[in-house]
Every structure is written in C-alpha cells, then in structure tokens.
N, C-alpha and C positions, 0 to 999 in steps of 0.2 A: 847242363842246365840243372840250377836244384830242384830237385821233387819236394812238394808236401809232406808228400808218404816218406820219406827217408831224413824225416827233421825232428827233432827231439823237442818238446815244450821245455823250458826253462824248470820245470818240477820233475820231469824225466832227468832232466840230463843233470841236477842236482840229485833227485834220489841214484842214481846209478854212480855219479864221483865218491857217495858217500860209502854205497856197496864195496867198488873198487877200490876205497882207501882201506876200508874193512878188512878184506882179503888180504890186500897185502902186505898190512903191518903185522898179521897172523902170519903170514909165510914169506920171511923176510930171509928164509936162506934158499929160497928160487931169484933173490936181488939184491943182495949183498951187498952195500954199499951205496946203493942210492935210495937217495930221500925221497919221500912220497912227493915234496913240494916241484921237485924235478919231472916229478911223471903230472901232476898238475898241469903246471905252466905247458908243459910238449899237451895236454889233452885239450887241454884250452885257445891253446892257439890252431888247431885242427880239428875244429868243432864238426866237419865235416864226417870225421870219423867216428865220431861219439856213436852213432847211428848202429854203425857196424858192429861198434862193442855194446851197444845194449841189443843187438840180436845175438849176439854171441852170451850177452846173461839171461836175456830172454828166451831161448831154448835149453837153459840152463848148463851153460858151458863153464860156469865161474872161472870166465878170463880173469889171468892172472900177469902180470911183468915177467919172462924168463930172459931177458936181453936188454941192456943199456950200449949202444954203439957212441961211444964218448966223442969222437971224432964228427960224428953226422948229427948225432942227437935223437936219431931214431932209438923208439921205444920199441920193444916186440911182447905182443901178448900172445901166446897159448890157452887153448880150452883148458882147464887143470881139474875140471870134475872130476872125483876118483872116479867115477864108470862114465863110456862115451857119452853124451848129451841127449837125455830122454827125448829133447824135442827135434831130435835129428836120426833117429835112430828108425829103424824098418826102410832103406833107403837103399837101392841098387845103386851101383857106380855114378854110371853117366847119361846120360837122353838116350845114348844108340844103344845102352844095355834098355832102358827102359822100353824104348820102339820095340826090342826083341823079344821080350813076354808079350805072347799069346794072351794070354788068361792074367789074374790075376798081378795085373801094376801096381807097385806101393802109387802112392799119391807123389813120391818126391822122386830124384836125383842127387847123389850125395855133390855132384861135381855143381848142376845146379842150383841147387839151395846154395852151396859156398858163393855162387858166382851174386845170389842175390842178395845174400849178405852183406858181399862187399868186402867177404874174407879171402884167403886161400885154405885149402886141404892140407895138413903137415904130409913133410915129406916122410921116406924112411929115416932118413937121415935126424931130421928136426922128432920124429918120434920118438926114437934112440936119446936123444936128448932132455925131451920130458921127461921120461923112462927113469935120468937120472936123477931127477928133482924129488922121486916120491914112486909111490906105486899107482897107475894107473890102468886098468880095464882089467882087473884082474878076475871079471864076473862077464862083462862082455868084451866087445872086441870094435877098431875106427878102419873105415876105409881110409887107405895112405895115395897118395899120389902116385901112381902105376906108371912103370915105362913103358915107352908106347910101343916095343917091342912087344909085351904082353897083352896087352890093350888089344895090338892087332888081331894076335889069334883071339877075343874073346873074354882074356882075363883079366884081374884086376889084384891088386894085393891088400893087405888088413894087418893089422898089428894086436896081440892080446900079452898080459902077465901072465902065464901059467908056473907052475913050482917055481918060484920065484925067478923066472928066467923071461925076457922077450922076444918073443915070435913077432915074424912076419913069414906071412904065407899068403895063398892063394884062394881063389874061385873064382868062379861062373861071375861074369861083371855085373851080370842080368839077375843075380839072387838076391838076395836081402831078410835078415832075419831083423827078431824082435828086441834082439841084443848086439846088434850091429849099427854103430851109427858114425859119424866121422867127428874128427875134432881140428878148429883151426886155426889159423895163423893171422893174425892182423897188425900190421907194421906202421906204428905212427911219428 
C-alpha cells in the first residue's frame, strides 16, 4: 500500500531529476556510456523509487549511477558523497546493538534507517567498488554490511580511505561515532 509520507510532490521529484542529472553529467566516468535520457526513462517509470533517492540526497548522500545492467535495465545508485552522509552519521549498526547501550543511544540504527529508506547498506564488496570510482571517507568512515558470523559475537565491520589505501575493520556493533555513518545502495 502507498504511503503519503513516501510520495514525492511533482516539484520534489522535478527538483531532485534536475539534481541527479547534475551529478552525473559531472561524473560521467562512474557511467561510461550511458545516457542520462536512459537513467530518466528507468526513473520515471518506477516513480516509486524516487522516494528512496530523494532520502538518499536528503541526508545528503549525492547518489550517483555506478551500474547500468543492459540485460535487466536495472540502474544502481551509490551514496558518492566524498565523506559518509552527514545525515546518517552518529549511528550504531542495528536495533540489537542499539537495545545494548545502557546510557547513551544515538537517536538511529544504521541497518534501520537503510530499511526506512527503502535502501540497502553497501556491502564490502559493493564498497571496494566505490573505492574505485574516486576517494571516498577519507576523514570519516560507513558501516558495511557485517557477516552474521560477526554480528553474532557483537561485531560489526566499517570501511575508511586512510594513506591512500582501503580499510575495512571492526567494532563494538553498539558504538557510533560522530564520523561514522553508512552509505547506500538503491537498485531501480
């Protein structure tokens, strides 16, 4: 059932095509080869999703196109902010990291907020991929998609640029800094 709340006015969802055309005619070597009027047509017929991408530029993720799958016609956008997305950021992993502080809960869920978005979390995989488009987090750092082997004991993994290299590492699922936020995936 559609929601209200998850619907774009006709002024939203023309100033946001105008943003995303913006973007990515600036950074047309993260989509080589395809036409903005391509990523149009696929936005427009799945207006549904529009939603998800103006939350995704609304906490300022400046999604951007890094995938054209020619065969399906799925589009894939990534957050491409150089640093993780200010309005995502101070966010412990998941609800059962967040249940586990005692004292002191951010207000969010990185896993939650993704799920209300109507995003996904990059994996390490899909982060390593970014990675290669440009430099990203190289001042902060995105919670990644954690295997649930880690998950179980507690932990959670992150991805940051440091000396020009990328990391992924570890912590406490339940911690969250001021520079730590997530970035993500949305497939139209």
């Amino acid at each position: 059932m559609k929601n209200a709340k998850n619907t774009l006015s006709p002024e939203q969802q023309s100033e946001l095509l105008k943003r995303i055309k913006v973007r990515f005619e600036k950074h047309m070597n993260r989509h080589e080869g395809l036409s903005w009027e391509t990523v149009k047509e696929r936005l427009e017929a799945h207006p549904a999703k529009l939603w998800s991408l103006f939350e995704m530029e609304n906490t300022e993720g400046e999604p951007d196109v890094v995938d054209f799958d020619k065969k399906s016609g799925v589009i894939t956008f990534f957050d491409c902010a150089a640093e993780s997305p200010k309005g995502r950021r101070s966010t412990c992993y998941d609800h059962d990291a967040w249940l586990a502080r005692k004292e002191h809960r951010p207000e969010h869920n990185a896993i939650g907020m993704a799920e209300e978005m109507g995003i996904e979390m990059l994996t390490e995989t899909q982060y390593r991929f970014l990675q290669g488009l440009g430099e990203f987090d190289t001042k902060t750092s995105s919670w990644l998609v954690t295997p649930a082997a880690i998950r179980k004991l507690g932990g959670a993994i992150f991805g940051d640029r440091r000396y020009d290299h990328v990391f992924t590492y570890h912590n406490g699922a339940q911690s969250y800094y001021a520079a730590r936020g997530f970035r993500g995936c949305l497939k139209i």
